[in-house]
N, C-alpha and C positions, 0 to 999 in steps of 0.2 A: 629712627633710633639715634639720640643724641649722647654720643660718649668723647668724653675731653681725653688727653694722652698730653702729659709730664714728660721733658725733655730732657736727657742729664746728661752730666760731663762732668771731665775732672781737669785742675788747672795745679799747676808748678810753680814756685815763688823764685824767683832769683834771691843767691844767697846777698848777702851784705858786703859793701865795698871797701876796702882797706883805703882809710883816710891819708896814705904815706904815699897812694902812686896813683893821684886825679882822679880816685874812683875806681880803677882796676880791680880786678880782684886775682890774688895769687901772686901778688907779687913777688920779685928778689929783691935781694940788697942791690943788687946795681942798677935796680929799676926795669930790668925786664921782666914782659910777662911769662909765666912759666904755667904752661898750657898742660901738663902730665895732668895736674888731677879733675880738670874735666875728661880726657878720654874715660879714666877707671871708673867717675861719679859714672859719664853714659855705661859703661860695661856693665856695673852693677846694675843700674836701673832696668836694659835690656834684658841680663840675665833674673830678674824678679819678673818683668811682664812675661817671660819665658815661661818660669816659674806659674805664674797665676794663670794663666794662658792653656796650660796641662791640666790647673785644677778645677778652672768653665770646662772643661771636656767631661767631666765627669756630672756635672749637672750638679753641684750641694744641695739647692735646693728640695731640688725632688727626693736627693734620699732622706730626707727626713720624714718622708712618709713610711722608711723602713724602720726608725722607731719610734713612730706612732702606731705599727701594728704589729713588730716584732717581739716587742719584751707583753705586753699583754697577752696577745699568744702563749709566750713560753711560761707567764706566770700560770695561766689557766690549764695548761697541761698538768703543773706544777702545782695544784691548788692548795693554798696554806702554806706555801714553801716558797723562799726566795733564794737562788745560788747568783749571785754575785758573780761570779766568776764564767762561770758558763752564757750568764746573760750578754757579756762583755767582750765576751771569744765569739760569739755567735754572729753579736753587733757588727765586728771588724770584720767576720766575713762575710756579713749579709753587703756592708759597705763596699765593700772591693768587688764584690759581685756586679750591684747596683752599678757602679763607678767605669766599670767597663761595657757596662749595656748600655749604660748614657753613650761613653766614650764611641763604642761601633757605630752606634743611631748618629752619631753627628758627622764621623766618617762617609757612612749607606746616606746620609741627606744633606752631604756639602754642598750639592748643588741650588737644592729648592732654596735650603739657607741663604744665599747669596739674594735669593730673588722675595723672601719674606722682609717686611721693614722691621718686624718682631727678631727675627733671627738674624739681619745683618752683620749685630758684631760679635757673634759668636767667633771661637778663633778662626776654624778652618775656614768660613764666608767671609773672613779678610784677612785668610795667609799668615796666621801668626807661627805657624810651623807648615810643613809639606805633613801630606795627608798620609803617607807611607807613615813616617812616624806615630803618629795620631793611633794609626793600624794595630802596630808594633806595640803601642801603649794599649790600648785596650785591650789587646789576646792576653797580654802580661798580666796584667789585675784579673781577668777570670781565670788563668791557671791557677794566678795564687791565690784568688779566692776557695775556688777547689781542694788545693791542697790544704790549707789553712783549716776549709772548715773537715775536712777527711778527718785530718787529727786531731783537733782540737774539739771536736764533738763525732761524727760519725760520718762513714761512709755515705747514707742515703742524705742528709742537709748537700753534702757537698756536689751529690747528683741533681739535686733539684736546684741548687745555684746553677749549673751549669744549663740544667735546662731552662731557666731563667731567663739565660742570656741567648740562647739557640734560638728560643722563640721571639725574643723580642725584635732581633736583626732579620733572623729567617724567613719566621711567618706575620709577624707586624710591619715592619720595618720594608722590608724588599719586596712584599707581595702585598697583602691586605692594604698600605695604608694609600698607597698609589692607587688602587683598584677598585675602592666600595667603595661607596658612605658607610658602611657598616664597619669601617677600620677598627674603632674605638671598642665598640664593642669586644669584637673578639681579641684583638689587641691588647686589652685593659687587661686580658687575663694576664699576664707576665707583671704586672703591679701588684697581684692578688697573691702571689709565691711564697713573701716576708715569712706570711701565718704560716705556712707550710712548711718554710725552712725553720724557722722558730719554734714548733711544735717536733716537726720531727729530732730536733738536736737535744728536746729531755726526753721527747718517749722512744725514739728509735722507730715510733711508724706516724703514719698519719690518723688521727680520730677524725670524728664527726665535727665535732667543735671547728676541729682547722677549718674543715669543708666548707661549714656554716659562714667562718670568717672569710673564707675564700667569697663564698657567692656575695656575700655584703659588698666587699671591696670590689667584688667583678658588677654589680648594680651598680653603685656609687660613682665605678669611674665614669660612663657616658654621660650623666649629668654633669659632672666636674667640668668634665672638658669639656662639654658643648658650650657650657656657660662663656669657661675662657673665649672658644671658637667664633661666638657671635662675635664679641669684639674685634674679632681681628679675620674675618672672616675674607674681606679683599684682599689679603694676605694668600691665603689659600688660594684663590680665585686665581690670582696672579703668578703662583706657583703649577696650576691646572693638579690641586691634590685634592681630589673628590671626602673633604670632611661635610659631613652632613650639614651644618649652618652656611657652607660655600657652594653649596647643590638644593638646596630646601628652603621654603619661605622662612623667616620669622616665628609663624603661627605656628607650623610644622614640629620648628624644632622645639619650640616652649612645649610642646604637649608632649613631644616622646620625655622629654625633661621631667616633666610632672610625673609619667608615667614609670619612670625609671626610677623616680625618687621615692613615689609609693612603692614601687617593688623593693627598693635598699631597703626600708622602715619595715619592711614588714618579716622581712628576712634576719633583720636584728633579733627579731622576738624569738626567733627561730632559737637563738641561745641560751633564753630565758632558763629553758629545765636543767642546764648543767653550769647555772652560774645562779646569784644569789639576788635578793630584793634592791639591793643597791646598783645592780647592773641594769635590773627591771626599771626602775626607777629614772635613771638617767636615759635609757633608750627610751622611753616615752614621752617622756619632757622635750629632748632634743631632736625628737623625730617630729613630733609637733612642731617646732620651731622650724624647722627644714621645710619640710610640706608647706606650712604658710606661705614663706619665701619665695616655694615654687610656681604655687597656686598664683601667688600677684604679680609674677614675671610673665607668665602667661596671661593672666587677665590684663597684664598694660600691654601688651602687645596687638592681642585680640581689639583692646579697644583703642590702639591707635593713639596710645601717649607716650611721652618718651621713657625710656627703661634704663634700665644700668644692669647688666646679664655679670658685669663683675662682681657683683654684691652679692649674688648666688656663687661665682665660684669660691670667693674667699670665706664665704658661710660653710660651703661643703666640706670645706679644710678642718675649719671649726668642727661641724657639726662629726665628721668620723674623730677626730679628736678628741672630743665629751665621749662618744660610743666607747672609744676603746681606755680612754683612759678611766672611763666607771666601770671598765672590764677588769682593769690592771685593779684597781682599788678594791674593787669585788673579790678579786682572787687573791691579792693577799688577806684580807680581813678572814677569809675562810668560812665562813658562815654556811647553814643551811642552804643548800641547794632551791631553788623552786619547788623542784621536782619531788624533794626531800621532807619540802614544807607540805607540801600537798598529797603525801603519799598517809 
């Protein structure tokens, strides 16, 4: 398998020299240098890497998978209706949920960090605060997530953020992802929540629909990640964290890949009777376009040509993104059901 890896950095300009004292900069009238406002430039700048350094703990990336399947959720609860407001409160505390189960997971896995070339410059893998903070910082964001979503929509969202994060550190994090290949798997459940937290905060319980979105999200994520995993897989290896592409041939993992991807597809249609032709429509088109992808990541494997397994992860992104966002489009439009069309 041939994959190439982009290098990056970031670089600082010196400012410009005051033409009155040889170049210097900062000069006095009587020509000496006056050194005060480089310490406060370093102090600001310090306290910004500080700053930024808090907000890598929290992972941004990845919460944008909480709305890519939070506000469809809550529209299709909500069908034909949009609240604004509630979508918005919901958001903030699906984020501060999210923000802290990143936050713990990087705490629970400073070590492996330090030993992944993926994870190296994460903060805590080179000490940009003491880990006790980092601690202190993530229990904070899931209390206040809690409370936040208590009040601001109901008691039960704000239990399932909490369990959110129990399980992701508890049962993913501390026990599963060290111990199986099957990490991902059961693990993936705590990504699958969004729908659940987003549904329970218009209806006050959970339906079918959620459940449906849950199993989607809980299929989807082991192809995601094993995708990413092939690439970085001597990462793992070098860490000794039994992910299935660090323990399993090539062949292996492309086929449960395929396998997983037909289960997600097939599991979308499962929506079909309580949403409308424009959601039918999109899950089939993009489901097809998925499957293909999958099918020829395992056929170049099988046959021994070089692959690119990123090109499946960043499709996967895509491809739940079309799912949910002809979800969110469906449910506002309000239109005839499948189920409704057909009855």
């Amino acid at each position: 398998m041939r994959i190439g890896q982009q290098p990056g950095g970031h670089g600082f300009a010196g400012g410009p020299s005051h033409p009155e004292h040889d170049g210097s900069a900062g000069g006095t009238e009587d020509g000496h240098r006056d050194g005060s406002a480089e310490p406060a430039k370093s102090a600001s700048r310090r306290a910004l890497a500080l700053v930024m350094a808090y907000v890598a703990l929290t992972k941004p990336r990845v919460i944008e998978l909480l709305l890519v399947t939070t506000i469809p959720a809550m529209l299709l609860a909500d069908r034909g209706q949009v609240q604004p407001g509630l979508i918005l409160t919901t958001l903030f505390g699906g984020m501060l949920a999210a923000a802290s189960a990143n936050c713990l997971n990087m705490v629970a896995d400073a070590d492996i960090d330090k030993v992944m070339a993926r994870t190296a410059k994460r903060p805590l893998a080179r000490g940009a605060m003491p880990v006790s903070h980092a601690f202190v910082f993530g229990v904070t964001l899931g209390i206040v997530s809690f409370f936040w979503l208590w009040f601001t929509t109901n008691l039960l969202s704000g239990i399932l953020a909490v369990v959110t994060i129990c399980f992701y550190i508890f049962v993913y994090t501390l026990v599963l992802k060290r111990r199986t290949s099957q990490n991902v798997v059961w693990g993936g459940a705590a990504g699958c929540m969004p729908v659940m937290i987003g549904w329970s905060a218009v209806t006050g319980t959970i339906g079918w629909q959620a459940v449906v979105m849950f199993l989607v999200i809980f299929l989807w994520t082991p192809p995601h990640t094993w995708a990413l995993m092939l690439r970085y897989k001597e990462d793992y290896q070098a860490a000794n964290v039994p992910m299935l592409p660090a323990v399993a041939s090539e062949t292996k993992v492309t086929k449960h890949i395929v396998l997983y991807a037909w289960a997600t597809v097939v599991a979308t249609f499962a929506l079909a009777p309580g949403s409308g032709v424009i959601y039918a429509a999109v899950a089939l088109a993009s489901g097809i376009w998925f499957l293909v992808v999958a099918h020829r990541l395992y056929a170049g494997v099988r046959a021994g040509t070089p692959v690119k397994p990123l090109k499946l992860f960043i499709l996967s992104n895509e491809y739940l993104a079309l799912v949910f966002c002809g979800l969110a489009v469906d449910s506002v439009v309000g239109w005839d059901t499948v189920s409704q069309l057909l009855s």
